[in-house]
C-alpha positions as CSV (number, residue, x, y, z in Angstrom):
1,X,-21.3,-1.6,-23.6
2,X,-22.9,0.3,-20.3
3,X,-19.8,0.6,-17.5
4,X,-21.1,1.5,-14.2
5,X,-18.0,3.7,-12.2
6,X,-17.9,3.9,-9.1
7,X,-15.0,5.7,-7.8
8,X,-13.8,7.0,-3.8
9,X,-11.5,6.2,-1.5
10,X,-13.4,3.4,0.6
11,X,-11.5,3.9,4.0
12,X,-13.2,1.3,4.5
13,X,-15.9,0.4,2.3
14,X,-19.0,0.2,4.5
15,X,-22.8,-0.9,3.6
16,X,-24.0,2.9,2.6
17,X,-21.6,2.5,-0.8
18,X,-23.6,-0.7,-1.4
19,X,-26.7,1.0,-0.8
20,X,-25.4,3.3,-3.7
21,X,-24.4,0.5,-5.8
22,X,-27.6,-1.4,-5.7
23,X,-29.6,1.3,-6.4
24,X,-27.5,2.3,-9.3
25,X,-28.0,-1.3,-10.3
26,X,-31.9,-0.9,-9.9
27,X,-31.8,1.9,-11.9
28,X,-30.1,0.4,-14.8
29,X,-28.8,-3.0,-16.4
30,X,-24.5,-2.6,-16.9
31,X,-22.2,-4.8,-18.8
32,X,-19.7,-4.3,-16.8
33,X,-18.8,-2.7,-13.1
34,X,-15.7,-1.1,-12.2
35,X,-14.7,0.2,-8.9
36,X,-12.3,2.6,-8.6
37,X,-10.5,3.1,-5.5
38,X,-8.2,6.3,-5.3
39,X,-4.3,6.1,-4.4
40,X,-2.1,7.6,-2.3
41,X,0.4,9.6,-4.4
42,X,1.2,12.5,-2.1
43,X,4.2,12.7,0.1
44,X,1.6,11.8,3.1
45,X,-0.9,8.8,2.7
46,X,-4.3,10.1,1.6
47,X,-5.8,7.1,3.3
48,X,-6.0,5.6,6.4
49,X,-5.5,2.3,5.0
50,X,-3.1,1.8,2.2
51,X,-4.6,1.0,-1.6
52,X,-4.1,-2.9,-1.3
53,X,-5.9,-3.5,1.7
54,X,-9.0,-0.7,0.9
55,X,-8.6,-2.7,-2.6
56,X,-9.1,-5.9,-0.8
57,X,-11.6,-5.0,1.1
58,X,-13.7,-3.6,-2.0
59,X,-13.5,-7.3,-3.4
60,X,-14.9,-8.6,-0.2
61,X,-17.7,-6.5,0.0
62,X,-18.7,-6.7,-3.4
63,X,-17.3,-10.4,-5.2
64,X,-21.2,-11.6,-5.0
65,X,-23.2,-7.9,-6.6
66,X,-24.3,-10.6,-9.5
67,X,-22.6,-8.8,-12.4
68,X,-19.1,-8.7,-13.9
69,X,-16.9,-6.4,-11.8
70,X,-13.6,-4.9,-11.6
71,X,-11.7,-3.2,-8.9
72,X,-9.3,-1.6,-10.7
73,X,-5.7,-0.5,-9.9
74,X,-5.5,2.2,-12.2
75,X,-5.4,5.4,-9.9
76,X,-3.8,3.0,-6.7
77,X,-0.7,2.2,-9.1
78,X,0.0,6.0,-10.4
79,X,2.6,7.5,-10.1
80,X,1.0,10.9,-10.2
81,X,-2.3,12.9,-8.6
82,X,-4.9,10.8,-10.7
83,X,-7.6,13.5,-11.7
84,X,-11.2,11.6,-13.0
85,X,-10.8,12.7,-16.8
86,X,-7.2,10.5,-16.8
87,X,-9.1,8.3,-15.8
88,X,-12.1,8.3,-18.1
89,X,-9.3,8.7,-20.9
90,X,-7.9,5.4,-19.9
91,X,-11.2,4.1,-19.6
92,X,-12.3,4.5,-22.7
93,X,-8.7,3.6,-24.4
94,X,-9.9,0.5,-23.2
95,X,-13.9,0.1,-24.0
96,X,-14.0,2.7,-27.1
97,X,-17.4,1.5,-27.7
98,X,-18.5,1.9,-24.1
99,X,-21.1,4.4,-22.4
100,X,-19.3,4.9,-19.0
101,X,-21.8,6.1,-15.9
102,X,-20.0,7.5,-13.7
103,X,-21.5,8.3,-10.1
104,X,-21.2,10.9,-7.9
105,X,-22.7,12.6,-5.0
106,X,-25.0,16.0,-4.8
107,X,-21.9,17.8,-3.4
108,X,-19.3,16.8,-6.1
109,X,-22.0,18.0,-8.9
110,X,-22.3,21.1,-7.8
111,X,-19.0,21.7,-7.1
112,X,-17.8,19.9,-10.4
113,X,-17.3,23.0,-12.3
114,X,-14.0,23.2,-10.1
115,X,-12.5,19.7,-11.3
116,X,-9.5,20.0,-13.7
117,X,-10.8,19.4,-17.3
118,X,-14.4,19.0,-15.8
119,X,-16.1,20.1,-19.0
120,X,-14.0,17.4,-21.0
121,X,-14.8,15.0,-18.4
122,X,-18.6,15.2,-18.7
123,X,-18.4,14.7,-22.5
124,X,-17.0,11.3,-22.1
125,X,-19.7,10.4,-19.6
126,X,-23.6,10.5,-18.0
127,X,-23.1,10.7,-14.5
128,X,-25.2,9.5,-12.3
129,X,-25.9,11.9,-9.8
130,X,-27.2,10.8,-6.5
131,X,-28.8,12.8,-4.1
132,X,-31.0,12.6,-0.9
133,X,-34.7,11.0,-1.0
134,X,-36.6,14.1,0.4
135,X,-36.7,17.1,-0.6
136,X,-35.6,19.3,-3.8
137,X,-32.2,20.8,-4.0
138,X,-32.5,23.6,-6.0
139,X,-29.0,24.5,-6.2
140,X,-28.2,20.8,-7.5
141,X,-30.5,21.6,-10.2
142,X,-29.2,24.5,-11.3
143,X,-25.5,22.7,-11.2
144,X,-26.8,19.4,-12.9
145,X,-28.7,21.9,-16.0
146,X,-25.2,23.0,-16.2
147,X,-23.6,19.4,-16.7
148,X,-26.4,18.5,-19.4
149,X,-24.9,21.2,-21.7
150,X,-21.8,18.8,-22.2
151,X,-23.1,15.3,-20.9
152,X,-27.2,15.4,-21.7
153,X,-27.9,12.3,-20.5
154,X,-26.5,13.1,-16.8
155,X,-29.7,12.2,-14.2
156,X,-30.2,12.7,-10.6
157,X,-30.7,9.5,-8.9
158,X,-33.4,9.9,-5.4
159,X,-31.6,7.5,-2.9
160,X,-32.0,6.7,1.0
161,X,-29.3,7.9,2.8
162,X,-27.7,5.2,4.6
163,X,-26.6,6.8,8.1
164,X,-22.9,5.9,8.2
165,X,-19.6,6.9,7.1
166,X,-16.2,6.0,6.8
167,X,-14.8,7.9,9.2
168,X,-17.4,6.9,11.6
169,X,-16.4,3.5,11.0
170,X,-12.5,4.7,11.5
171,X,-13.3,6.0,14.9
172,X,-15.4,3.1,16.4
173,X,-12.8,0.9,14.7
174,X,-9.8,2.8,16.3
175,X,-11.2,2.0,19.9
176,X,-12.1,-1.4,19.4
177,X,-16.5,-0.3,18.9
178,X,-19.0,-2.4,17.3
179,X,-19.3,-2.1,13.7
180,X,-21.6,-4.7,13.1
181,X,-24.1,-3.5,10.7
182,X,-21.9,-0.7,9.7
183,X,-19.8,-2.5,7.1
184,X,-20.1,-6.1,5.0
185,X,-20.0,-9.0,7.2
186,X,-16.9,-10.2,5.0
187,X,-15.4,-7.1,6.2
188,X,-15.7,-6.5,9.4
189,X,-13.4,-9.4,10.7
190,X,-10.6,-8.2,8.6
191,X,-10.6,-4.6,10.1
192,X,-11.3,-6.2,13.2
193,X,-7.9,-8.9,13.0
194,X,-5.7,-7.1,11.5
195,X,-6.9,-3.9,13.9
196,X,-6.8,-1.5,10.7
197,X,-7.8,1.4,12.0
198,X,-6.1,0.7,15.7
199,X,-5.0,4.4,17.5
200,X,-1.6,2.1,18.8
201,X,1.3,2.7,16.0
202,X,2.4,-1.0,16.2
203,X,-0.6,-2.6,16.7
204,X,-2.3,-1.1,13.8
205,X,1.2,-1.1,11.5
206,X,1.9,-4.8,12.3
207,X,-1.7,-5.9,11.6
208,X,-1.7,-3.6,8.2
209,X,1.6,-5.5,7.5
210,X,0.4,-8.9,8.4
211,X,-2.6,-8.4,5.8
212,X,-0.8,-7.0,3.1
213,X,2.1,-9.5,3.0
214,X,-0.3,-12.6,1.7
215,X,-2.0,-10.2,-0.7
216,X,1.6,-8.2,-2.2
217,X,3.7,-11.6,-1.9
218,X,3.5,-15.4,-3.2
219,X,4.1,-18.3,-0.6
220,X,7.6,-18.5,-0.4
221,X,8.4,-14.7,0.1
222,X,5.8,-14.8,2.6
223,X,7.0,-17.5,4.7
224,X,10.2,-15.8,4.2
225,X,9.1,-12.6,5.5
226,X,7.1,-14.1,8.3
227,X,10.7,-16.2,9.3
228,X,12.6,-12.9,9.3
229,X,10.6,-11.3,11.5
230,X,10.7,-14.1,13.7
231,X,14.6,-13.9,14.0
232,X,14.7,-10.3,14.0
233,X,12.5,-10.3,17.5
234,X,14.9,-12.6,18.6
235,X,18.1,-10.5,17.7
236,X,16.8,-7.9,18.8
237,X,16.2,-8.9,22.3
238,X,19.7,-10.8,22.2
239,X,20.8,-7.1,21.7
240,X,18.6,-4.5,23.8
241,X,17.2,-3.2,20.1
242,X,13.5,-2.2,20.2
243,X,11.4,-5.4,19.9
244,X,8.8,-3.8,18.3
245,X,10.7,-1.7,15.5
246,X,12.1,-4.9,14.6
247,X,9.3,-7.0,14.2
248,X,7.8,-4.6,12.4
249,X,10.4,-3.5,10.0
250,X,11.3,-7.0,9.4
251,X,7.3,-7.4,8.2
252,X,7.7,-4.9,6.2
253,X,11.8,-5.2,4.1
254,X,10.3,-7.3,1.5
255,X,7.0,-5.8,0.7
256,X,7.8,-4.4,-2.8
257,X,10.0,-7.5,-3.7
258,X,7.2,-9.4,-6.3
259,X,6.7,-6.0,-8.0
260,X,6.6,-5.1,-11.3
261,X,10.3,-2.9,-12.1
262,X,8.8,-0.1,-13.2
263,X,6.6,0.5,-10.1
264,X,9.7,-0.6,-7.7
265,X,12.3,2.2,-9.5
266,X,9.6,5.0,-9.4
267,X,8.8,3.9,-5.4
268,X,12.7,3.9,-4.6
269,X,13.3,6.9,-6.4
270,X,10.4,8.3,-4.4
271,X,13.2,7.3,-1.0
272,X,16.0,8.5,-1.4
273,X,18.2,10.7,-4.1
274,X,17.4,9.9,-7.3
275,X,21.1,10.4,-8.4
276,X,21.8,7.5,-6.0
277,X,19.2,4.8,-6.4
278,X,20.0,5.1,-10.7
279,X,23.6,4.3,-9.3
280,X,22.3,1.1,-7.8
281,X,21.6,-2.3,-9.0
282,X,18.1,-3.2,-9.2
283,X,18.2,-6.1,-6.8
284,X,18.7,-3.9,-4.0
285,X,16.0,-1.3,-4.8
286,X,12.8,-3.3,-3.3
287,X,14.7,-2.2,0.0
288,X,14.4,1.4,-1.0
289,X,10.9,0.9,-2.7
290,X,9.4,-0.9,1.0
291,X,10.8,2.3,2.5
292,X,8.4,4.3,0.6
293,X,5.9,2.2,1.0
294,X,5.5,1.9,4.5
295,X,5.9,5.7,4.9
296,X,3.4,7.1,1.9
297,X,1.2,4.3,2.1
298,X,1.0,3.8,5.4
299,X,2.0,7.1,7.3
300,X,5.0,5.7,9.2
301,X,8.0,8.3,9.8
302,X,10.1,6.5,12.5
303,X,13.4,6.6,10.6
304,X,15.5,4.7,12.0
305,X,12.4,1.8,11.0
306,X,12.6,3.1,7.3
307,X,16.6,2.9,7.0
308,X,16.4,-0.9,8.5
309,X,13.9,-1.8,5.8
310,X,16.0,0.4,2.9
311,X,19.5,-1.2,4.2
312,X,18.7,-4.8,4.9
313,X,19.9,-6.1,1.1
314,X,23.5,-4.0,0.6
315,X,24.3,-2.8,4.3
316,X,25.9,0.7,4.7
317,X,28.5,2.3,6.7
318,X,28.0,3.3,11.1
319,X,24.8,0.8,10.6
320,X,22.3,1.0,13.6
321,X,21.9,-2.1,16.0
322,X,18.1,-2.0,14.3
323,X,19.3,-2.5,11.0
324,X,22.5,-4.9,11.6
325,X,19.1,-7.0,12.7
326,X,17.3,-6.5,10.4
327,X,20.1,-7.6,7.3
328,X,21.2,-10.7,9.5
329,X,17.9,-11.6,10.1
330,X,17.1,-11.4,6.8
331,X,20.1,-13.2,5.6
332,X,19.9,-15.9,8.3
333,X,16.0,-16.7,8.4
334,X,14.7,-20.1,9.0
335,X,14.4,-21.0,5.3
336,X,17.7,-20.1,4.0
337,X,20.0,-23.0,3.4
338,X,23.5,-22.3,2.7
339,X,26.7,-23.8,4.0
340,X,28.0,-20.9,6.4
341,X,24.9,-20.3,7.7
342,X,25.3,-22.4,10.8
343,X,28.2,-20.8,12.0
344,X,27.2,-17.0,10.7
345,X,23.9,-17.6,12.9
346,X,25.9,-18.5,15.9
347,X,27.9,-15.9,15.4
348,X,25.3,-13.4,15.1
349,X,23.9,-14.7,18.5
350,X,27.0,-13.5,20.4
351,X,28.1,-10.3,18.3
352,X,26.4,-8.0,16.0
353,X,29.2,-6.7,14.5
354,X,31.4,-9.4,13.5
355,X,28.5,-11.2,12.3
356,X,28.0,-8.3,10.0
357,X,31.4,-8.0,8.9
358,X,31.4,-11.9,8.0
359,X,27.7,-11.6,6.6
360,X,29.0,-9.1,4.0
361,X,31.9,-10.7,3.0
362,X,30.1,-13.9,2.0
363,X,27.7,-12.0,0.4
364,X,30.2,-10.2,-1.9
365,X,31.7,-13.0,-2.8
366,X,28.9,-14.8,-3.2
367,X,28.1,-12.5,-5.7
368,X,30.9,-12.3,-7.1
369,X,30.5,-16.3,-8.1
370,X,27.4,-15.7,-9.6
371,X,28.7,-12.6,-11.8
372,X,26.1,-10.4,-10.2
373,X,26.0,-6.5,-9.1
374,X,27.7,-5.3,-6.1
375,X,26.5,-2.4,-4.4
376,X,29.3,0.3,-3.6
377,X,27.3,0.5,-0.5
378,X,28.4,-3.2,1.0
379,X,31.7,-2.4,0.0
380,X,31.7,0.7,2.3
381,X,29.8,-1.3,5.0
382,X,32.5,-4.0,4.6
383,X,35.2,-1.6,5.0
384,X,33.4,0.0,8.2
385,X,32.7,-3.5,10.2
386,X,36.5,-4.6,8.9
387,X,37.9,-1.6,10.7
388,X,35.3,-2.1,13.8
389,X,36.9,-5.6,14.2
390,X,40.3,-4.4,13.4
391,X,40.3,-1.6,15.9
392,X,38.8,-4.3,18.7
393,X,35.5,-2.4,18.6
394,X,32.1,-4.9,19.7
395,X,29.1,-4.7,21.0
396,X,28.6,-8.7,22.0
């Protein structure tokens, strides 16, 4: 079995790596294609766009190459810096029988004698090498004799440069330029209107947000989210809170919910004290997990935005304005159908912190009836907003 992969961080895939994938394809007949785009495992996002959406994109731009292909998740879904011969190893735990074609540029050959394991690496595959059309580059010549020692089959592919680049795209993107040409026609709209690459914080964040919620959420929890954020604007005005740090943390609370455990534990672990989060039941932690999503995913460091999305399930003691909206909102949304939410919503229309108060104590007890965990954290919060009402203390 011949697997084509294709590996890079497509911020945003643009025509010039289809160039390079049709003319590997003209090259060669492959079994099987698999696209590999890189993930963002640092402390600061790596990307401009976060995995899902440059994932997304991939699939847009190439769902109609004409032979069987895979964008995988792999590297987007570690946990850990993913270096190519992890991989490769994974790869071929996979396909034992395959011959995996791995393509690279000019630049990352010759300088491949500095990837980690790079020796082991080139035993388990033939890289395709691809370089310029004109022209002989001795020094990749000398680098790719060097490869053929442990991967003998490696070839240097001639190719037409295509005259664009991610980053190009980024910046025309950013100021609202014509990419037309620049990047599939499947593609451009989506950058375009969910402004991707937008230089405005909110503008760019809410659209990023907007896109991902269909794609990381089924129907109902994206209605759900859309609803919350609706409310939350609406609080938040009620109140003097930011209009826009509402909306956009409200977009953003449930992002992690429909995630597999393992990946939500290691995110929320990622957000706070680790000590802490093992403490806490695991209902809560999606809170924690979309904290560390929207800040290593998608660069945002506002933290008064990341504690609304990390508080909005259990509450927590001297609660900001921004995040008594956000857990009301989220509790109250449009959707939600339980007998005190009539008067808890009106409530919450004339004062934050009783609403809160009340909001908490249904919720304990509600869980209480249903045997479930209660965090020690809405217990403290409880105990804060009972003392707020108790020492006359409002903000309505």
């Amino acid at each position: 079995m011949d697997i084509l992969l294709f590996g890079g961080s497509f911020d945003p895939v643009h025509n010039g790596h289809e160039n390079i994938l049709r003319t590997a394809l003209d090259y060669k007949k492959f079994d099987k294609i698999i696209i590999m785009p890189i993930g963002s495992p640092g402390h600061k996002p790596s990307c401009k766009a976060p995995f899902v959406v440059r994932k997304h994109l991939v699939e847009l731009a190439f769902g109609d190459i004409g032979v069987e292909m895979e964008v995988s998740d792999f590297e987007g879904n570690s946990s850990e810096k993913s270096y190519s011969y992890i991989t490769v190893d994974y790869l071929k735990s996979l396909y034992p029988d395959s011959k995996i074609h791995f393509v690279i540029g000019a630049d990352s050959a010759i300088n491949l004698h500095k990837w980690m394991k790079w020796q082991h690496l080139a035993q388990n595959v033939t890289f395709l090498v691809f370089d310029r059309e004109e022209g002989e580059n001795s020094q990749l010549l000398k680098a790719v004799d060097n490869i053929k020692q442990y991967s003998p089959d490696t070839v240097i592919i001639k190719n037409k440069v295509f005259p664009v680049s991610s980053t190009q795209i980024r910046s025309l993107a950013a100021t609202g330029g014509d990419i037309t040409g620049l990047v599939d026609r499947k593609v451009q709209p989506v950058i375009e209107k969910y402004s991707l690459y937008s230089t405005d914080f909110y503008r760019k964040n809410m659209g990023t947000a907007r896109l991902l919620i269909p794609l990381m959420l089924r129907e109902k929890r994206a209605q759900h989210t859309f609803n919350v954020a609706k409310l939350a604007v609406e609080l938040a005005r009620m109140y003097g809170v930011d209009v826009q740090k509402a909306e956009l943390a409200a977009l953003l609370h449930d992002i992690m919910k429909q995630q597999p455990d393992s990946i939500m534990l290691h995110r929320a672990r990622q957000s706070d004290i680790i000590e802490k989060i093992d403490r806490k039941p695991m209902p809560v932690l999606h809170g924690f997990a979309a904290s560390d999503f929207a800040s290593r995913e998608m660069g945002i460091e506002d933290q008064e935005i990341l504690m609304a999305i990390k508080s909005h399930t259990c509450g927590r003691r001297n609660m900001t304005d921004l995040e008594k909206v956000i857990y009301l909102a989220d509790m109250l949304s449009e959707e939600r159908n339980f007998p005190e939410k009539e008067p808890l919503l009106a409530l919450a229309r004339q004062n934050l912190d009783k609403a809160m108060e009340q909001a908490l104590k249904d919720s304990i007890n509600w869980l209480k009836e249903k045997g479930g965990a209660i965090d020690t954290d809405s217990y403290e919060a409880l105990e804060y907003f009972t003392a707020l009402s108790n020492g006359g203390t409002s903000n309505g």
